[in-house]
PyMOL CGO cylinders between C-alpha atoms (Angstrom):
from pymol import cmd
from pymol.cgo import CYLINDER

trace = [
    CYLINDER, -12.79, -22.82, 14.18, -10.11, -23.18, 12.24, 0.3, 1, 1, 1, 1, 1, 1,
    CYLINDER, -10.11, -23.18, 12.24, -11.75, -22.35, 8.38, 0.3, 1, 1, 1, 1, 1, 1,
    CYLINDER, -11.75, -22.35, 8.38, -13.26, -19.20, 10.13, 0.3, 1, 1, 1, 1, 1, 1,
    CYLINDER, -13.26, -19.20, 10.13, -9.74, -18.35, 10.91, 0.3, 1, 1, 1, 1, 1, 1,
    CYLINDER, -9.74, -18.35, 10.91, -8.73, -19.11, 7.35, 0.3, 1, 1, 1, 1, 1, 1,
    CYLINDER, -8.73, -19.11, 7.35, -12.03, -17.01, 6.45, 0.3, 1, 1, 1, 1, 1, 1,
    CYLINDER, -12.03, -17.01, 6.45, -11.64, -14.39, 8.02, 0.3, 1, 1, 1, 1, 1, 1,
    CYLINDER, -11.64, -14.39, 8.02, -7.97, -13.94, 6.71, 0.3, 1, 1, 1, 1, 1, 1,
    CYLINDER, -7.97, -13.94, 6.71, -8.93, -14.15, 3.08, 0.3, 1, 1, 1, 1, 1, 1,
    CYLINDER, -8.93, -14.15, 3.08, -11.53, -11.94, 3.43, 0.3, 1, 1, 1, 1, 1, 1,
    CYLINDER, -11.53, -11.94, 3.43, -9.21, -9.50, 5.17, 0.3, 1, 1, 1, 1, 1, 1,
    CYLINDER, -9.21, -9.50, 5.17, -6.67, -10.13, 2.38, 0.3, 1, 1, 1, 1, 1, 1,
    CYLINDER, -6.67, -10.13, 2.38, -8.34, -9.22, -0.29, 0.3, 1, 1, 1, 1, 1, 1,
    CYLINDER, -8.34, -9.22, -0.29, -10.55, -5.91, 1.23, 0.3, 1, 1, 1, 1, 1, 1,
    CYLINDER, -10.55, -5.91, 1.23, -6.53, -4.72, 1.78, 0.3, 1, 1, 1, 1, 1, 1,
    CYLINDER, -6.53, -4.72, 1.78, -5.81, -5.43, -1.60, 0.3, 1, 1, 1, 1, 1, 1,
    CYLINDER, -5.81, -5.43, -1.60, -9.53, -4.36, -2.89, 0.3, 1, 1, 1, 1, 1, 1,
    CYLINDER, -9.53, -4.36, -2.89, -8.91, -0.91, -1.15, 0.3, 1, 1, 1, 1, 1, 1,
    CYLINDER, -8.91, -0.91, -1.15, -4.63, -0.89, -1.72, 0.3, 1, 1, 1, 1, 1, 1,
    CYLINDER, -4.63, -0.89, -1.72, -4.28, -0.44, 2.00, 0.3, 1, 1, 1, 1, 1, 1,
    CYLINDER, -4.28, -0.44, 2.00, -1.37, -3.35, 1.53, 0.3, 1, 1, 1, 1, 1, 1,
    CYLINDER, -1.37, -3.35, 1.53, 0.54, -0.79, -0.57, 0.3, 1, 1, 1, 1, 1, 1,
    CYLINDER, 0.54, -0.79, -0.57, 2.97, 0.73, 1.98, 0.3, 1, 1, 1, 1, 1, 1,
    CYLINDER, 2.97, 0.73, 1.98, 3.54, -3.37, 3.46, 0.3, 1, 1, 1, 1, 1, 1,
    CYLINDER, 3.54, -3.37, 3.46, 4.67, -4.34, -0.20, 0.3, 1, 1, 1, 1, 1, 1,
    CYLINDER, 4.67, -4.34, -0.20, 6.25, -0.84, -0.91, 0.3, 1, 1, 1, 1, 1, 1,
    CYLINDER, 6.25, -0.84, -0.91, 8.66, -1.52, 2.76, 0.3, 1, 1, 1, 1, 1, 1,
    CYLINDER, 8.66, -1.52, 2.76, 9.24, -5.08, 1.49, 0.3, 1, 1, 1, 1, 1, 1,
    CYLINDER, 9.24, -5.08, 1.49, 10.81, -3.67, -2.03, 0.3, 1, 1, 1, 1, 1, 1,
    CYLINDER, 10.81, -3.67, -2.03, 12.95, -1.15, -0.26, 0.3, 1, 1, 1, 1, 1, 1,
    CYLINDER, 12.95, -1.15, -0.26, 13.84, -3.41, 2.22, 0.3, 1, 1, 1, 1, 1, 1,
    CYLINDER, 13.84, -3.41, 2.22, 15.01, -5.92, -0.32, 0.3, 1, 1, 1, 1, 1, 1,
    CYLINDER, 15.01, -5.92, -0.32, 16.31, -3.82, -3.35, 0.3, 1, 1, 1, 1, 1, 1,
    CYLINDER, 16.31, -3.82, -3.35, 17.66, -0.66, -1.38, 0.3, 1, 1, 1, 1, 1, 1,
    CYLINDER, 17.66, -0.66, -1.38, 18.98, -1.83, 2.10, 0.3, 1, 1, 1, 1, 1, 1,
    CYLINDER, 18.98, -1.83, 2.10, 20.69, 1.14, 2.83, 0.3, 1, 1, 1, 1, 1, 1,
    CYLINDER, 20.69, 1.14, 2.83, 17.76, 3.29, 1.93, 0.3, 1, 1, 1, 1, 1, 1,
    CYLINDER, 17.76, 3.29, 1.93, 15.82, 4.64, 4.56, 0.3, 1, 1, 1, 1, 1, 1,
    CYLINDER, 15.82, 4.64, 4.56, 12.14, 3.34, 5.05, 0.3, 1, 1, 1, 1, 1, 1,
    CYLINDER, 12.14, 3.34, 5.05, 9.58, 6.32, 5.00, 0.3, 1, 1, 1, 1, 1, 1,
    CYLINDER, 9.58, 6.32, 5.00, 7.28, 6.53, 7.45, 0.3, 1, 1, 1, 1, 1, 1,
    CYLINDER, 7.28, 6.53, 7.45, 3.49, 5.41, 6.50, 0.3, 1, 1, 1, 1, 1, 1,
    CYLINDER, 3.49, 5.41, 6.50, 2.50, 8.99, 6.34, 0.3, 1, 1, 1, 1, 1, 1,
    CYLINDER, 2.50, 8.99, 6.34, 5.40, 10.07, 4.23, 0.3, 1, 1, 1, 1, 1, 1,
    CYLINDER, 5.40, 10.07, 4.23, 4.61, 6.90, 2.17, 0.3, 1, 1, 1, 1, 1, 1,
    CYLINDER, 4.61, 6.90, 2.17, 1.22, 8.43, 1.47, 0.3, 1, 1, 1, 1, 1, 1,
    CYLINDER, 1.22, 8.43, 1.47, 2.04, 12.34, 0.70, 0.3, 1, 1, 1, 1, 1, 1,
    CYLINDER, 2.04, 12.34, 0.70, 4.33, 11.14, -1.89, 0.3, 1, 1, 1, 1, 1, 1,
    CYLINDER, 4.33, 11.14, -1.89, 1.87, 8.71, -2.99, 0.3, 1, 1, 1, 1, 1, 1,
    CYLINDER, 1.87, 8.71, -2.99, -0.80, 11.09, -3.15, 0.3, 1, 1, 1, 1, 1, 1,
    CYLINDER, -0.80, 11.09, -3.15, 1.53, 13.85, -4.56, 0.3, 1, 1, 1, 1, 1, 1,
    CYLINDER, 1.53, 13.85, -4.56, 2.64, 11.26, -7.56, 0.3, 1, 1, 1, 1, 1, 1,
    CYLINDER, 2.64, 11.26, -7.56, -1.30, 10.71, -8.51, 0.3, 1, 1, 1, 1, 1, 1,
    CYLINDER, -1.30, 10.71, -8.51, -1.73, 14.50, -8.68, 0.3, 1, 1, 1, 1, 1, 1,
    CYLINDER, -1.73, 14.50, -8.68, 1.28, 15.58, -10.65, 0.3, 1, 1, 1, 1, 1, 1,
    CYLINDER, 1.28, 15.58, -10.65, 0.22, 12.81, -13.06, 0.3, 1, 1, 1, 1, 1, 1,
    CYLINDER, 0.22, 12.81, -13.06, -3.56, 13.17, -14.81, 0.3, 1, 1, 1, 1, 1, 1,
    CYLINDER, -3.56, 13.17, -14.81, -2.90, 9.45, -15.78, 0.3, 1, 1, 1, 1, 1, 1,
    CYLINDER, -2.90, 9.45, -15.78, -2.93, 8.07, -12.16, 0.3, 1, 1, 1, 1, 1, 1,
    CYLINDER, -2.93, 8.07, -12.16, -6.33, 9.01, -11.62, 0.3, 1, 1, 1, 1, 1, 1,
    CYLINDER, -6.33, 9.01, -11.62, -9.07, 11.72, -11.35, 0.3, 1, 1, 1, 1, 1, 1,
    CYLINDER, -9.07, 11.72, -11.35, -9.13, 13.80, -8.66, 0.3, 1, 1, 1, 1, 1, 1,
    CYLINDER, -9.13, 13.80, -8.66, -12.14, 16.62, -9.05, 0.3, 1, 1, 1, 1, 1, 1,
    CYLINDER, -12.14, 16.62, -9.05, -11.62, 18.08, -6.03, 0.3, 1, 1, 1, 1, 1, 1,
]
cmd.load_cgo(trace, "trace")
């Protein structure tokens, strides 16, 4: 029971990582760390500026649509 556990984690691990879903958990833990005083966006916030960074910049990725 115990290496299913430990299975299942890994494989939930890395399909975070695989799809960047971790990217708000590690972007909290660097504000939380480096900027204290800063306020912590919300998840949603999180991803409009995300997804506003990747447009403004062609380098970030393609979007076609």
């Amino acid at each position: 029971m115990r290496s299913l556990r430990r299975a299942f984690r890994a494989v939930r691990w890395y399909v975070r990582e695989l799809t960047d879903e971790s990217a708000y958990d590690r972007y909290v833990a660097h504000v939380r760390q480096d900027h204290p005083q800063a306020p912590v966006p919300t998840r949603r916030a999180f991803e409009r500026m995300r997804t506003d960074r990747q447009e403004e910049d062609p380098r970030q990725g393609f979007r076609c649509c």
